[in-house]
C-alpha positions in Angstrom: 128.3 156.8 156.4 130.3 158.7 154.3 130.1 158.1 150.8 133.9 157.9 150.5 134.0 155.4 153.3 131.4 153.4 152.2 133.0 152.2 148.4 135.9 151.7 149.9 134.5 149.1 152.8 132.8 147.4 150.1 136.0 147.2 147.7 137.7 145.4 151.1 134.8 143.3 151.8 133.5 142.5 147.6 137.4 141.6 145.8 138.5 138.7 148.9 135.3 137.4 149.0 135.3 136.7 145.4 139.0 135.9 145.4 138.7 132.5 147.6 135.6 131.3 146.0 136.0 128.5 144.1 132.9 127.0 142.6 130.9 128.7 139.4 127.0 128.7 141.5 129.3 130.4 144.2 130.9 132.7 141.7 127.5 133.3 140.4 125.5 133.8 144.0 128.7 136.9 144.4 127.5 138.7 141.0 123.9 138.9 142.2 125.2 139.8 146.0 127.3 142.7 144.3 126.0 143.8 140.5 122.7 142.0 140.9 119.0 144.4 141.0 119.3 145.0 144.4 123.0 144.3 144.9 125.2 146.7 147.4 127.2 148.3 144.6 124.1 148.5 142.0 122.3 150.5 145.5 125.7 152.7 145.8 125.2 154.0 142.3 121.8 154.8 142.8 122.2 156.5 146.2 124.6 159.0 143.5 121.4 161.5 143.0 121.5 162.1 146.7 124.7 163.1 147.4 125.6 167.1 147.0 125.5 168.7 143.5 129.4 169.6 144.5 130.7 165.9 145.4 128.4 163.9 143.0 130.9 163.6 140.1 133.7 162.7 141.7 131.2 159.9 143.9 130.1 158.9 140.6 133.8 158.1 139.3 134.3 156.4 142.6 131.4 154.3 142.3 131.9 153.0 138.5 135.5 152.5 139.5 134.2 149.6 142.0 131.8 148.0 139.7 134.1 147.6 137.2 136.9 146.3 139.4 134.4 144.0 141.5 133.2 142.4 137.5 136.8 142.3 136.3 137.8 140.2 139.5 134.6 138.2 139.0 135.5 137.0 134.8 138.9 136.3 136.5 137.5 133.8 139.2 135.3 132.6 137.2 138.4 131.7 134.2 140.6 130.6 137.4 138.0 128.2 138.0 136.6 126.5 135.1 140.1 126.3 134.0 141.1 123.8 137.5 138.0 121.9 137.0 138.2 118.7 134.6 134.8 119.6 132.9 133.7 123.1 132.9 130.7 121.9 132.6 129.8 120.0 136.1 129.2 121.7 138.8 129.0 120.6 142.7 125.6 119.5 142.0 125.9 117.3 139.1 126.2 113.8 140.3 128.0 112.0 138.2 126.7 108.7 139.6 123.5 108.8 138.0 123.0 106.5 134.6 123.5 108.9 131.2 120.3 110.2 129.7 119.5 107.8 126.3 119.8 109.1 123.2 116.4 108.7 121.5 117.6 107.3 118.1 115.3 108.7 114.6 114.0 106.1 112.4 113.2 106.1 108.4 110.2 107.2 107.5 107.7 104.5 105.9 108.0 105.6 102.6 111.7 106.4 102.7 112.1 102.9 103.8 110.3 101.7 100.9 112.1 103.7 98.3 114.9 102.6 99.5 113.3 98.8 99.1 112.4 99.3 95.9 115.4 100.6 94.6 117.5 97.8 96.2 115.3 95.5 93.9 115.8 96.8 90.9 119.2 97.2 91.7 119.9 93.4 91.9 117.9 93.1 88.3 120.7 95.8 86.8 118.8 98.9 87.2 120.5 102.3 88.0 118.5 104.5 90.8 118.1 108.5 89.7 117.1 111.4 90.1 115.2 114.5 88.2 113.8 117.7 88.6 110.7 118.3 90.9 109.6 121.5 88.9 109.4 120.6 85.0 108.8 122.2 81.6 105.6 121.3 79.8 107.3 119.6 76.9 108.9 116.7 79.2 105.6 116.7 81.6 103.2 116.3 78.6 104.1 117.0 75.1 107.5 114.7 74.3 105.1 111.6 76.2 102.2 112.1 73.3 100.3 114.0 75.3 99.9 118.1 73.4 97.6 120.4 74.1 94.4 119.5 74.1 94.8 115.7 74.4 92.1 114.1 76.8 94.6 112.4 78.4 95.4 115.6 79.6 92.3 115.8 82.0 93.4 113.0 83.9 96.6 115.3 85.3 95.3 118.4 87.4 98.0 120.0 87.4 100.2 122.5 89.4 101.4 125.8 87.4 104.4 127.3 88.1 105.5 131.1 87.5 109.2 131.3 85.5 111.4 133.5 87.7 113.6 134.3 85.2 110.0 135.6 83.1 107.2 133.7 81.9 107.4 132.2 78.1 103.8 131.5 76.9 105.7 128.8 74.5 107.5 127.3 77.8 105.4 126.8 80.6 106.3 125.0 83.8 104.7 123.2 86.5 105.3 120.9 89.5 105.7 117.5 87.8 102.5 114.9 87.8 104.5 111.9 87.5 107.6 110.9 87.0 107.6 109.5 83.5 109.1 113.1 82.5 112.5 111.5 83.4 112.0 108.6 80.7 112.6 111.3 77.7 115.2 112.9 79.6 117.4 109.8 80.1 116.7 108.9 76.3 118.1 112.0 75.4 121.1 111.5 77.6 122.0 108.1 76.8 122.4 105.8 74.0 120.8 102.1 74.3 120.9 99.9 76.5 118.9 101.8 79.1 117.8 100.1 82.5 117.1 103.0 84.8 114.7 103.2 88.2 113.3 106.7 89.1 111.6 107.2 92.3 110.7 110.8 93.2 107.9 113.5 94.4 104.7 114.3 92.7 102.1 117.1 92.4 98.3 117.0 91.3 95.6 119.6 92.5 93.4 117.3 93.3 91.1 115.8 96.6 92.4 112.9 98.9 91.0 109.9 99.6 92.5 106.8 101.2 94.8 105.9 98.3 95.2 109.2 96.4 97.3 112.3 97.9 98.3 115.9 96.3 101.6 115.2 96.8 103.0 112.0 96.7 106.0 109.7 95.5 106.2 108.0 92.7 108.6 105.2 91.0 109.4 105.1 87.3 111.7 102.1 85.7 112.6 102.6 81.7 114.7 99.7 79.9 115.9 100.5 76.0 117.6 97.5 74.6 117.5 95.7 71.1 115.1 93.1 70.5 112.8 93.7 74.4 109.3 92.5 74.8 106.1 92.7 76.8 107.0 89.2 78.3 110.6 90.9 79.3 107.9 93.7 81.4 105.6 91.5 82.9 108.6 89.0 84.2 110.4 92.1 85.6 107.4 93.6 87.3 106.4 90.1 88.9 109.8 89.6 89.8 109.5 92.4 91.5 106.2 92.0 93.2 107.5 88.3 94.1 110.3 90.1 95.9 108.8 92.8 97.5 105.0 91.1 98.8 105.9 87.0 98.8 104.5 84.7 96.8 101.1 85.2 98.5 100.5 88.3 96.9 98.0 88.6 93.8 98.8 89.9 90.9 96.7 91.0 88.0 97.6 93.0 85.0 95.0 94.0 82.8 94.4 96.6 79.0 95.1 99.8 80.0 95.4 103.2 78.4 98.6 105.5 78.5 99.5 107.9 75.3 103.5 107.4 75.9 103.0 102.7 75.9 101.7 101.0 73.3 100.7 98.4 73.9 99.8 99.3 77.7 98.9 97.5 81.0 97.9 98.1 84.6 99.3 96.0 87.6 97.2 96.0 90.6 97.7 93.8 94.1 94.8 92.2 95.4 93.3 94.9 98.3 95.0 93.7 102.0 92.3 95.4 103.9 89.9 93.3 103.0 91.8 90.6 101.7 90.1 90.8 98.1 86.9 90.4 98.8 85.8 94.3 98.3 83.7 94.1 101.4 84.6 95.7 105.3 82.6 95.8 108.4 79.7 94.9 106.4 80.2 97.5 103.9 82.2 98.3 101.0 86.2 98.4 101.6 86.9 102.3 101.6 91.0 101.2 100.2 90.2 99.7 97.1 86.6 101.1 96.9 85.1 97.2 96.8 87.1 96.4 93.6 89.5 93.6 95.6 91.9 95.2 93.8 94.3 97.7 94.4 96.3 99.5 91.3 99.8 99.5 91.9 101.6 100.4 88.5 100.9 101.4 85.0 103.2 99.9 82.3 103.6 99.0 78.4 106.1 99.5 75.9 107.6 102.7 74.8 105.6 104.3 72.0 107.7 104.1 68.9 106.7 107.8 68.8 108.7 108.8 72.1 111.8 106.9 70.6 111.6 109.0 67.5 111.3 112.1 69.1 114.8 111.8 71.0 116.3 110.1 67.6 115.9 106.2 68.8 115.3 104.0 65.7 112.2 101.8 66.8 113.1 99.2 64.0 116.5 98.5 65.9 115.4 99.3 69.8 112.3 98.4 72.3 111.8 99.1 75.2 109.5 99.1 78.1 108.2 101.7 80.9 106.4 101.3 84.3 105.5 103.6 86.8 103.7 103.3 90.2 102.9 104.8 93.7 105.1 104.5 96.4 103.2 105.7 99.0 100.5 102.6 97.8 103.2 100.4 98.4 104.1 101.4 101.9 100.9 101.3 102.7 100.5 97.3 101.4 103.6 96.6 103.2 102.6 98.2 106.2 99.0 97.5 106.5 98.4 101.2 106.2 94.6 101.2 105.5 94.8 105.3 104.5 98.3 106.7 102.9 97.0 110.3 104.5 98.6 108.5 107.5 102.0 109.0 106.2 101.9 112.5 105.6 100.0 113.8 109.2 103.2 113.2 111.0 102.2 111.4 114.0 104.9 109.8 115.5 102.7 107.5 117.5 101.6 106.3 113.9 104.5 106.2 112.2 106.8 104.9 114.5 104.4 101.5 114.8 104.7 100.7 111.4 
């Protein structure tokens, strides 16, 4: 057939075809008929090379000419029709019958949940819930908590370094924060007594993981500043707290403890749910709290007078008491969570049964 006879039988047979179809996989099954691989008009333009050296520009015009008309009348079917049809979207072989897919809904994570928990506690007991900074200097981290270079304390903290973008200053180094006690001179500085303030937040130590110790984990830190507050004002706060958040079942001990930045100081613990408080599992010793019975929850104590000095606080006129804990040690009490590496591996079957 002559080449000249040929596009213009397919021009008559390609534009009415298109023109009465009125359904998008039609539509659809017309491109690939006409523009397609192996379409007619795609074969037309390659059958170009064959035709005489004398006739093959003017057959190539010709051919070009088609495509595009066949592809303009295809947009315009394929406007025509998704503008008549009540949802573009739905074709002839959606059936509308059918139930809708359900929405698989998220849940809170376990230690989300339990931020959240604690926060709404110490909320009811006047508390305002806040925030600080992940990445901190040295002086708020160590040296304005009574803890300078050199201290022994120090060794307890393996800590994360962190390079100053804006340049290094030997005097003014920073890391990832190893607790959240950083935030208690920070809101001192802030504020003027009274001071009742709850801080949860994200730590970092470079250190191994066990059952109940993790790199990175979540801490909470409370700080109250007031005239005339006491140990006995601490220890009915925290089991307040621990009445509120366990039962009344729950054990609590606090014990002496140690930190540079409380004097005096205590540690809270919750008797071990794993094996109940007996230290023993499966014949062996309880690999949660290490056959102790007990699991530490908190440290806590008053302010050193030396911390209220240091952001101007007379500690003749003001008191005032500091606790900080692990989060992730809670979740795990409240969850029966025997290893807090569960909450970090992201397995949903995990998480989402607890």
């Amino acid at each position: 057939m002559d080449w000249r006879a040929e596009t213009q039988a397919l021009r008559e047979q390609a534009l009415p075809e298109i023109a009465t179809d009125d359904h998008l996989l039609a539509l659809d099954e017309r491109r690939v008929r006409w523009l397609g691989r192996n379409g007619l008009i795609t074969k037309l333009l390659r059958s170009i090379v064959s035709a005489p050296d004398a006739e093959r520009r003017e057959f190539g015009a010709a051919a070009n000419a088609l495509k595009a008309e066949v592809e303009a009348a295809l947009e315009h079917q394929i406007a025509k029709v998704k503008a008549a049809a009540p949802d573009s979207r739905l074709t002839e072989q959606d059936d509308l019958t059918l139930p809708g897919r359900p929405v698989r809904l998220g849940r809170m994570h376990p230690i989300s949940r339990t931020i959240r928990e604690i926060s709404r506690i110490f909320l009811s007991m006047g508390f305002e819930a806040v925030e600080g900074p992940e990445i901190e200097w040295d002086y708020y981290n160590f040296e304005a908590l009574n803890i300078p270079k050199g201290h022994p304390a120090r060794d307890k903290f393996n800590t994360l370094w962190a390079s100053n973008p804006l340049g290094d200053d030997p005097s003014r180094p920073m890391l990832f924060r190893t607790h959240t006690s950083p935030m208690q001179i920070r809101i001192m500085e802030q504020r003027k007594p009274p001071i009742r303030v709850i801080v949860p937040g994200r730590c970092y130590r470079f250190e191994a993981t066990d059952a109940t110790h993790e790199s990175v984990f979540f801490q909470y830190e409370g700080l109250a500043i007031d005239e005339k507050l006491s140990m006995a004002d601490l220890k009915g706060v925290l089991y307040s707290f621990a009445r509120q958040l366990f039962g009344g079942e729950r054990k609590v001990r606090f014990r002496p403890d140690y930190f540079p930045f409380t004097e005096p100081s205590a540690e809270i613990a919750f008797d071990c749910f794993v094996c109940d408080g007996s230290g023993q599992k499966d014949g062996g010793r309880c690999p949660t709290c290490w056959g102790s019975g007990w699991i530490e929850a908190a440290g806590c104590g008053m302010v050193h007078p030396d911390a209220l000095r240091r952001v101007g606080y007379d500690p003749d006129k003001y008191q005032g008491f500091a606790f900080g804990g692990g989060v992730d040690r809670l979740a795990g009490l409240l969850t029966g969570t025997p290893d807090i590496r569960l909450f970090h591996q992201n397995d949903l079957r995990y998480l989402e049964s607890v």
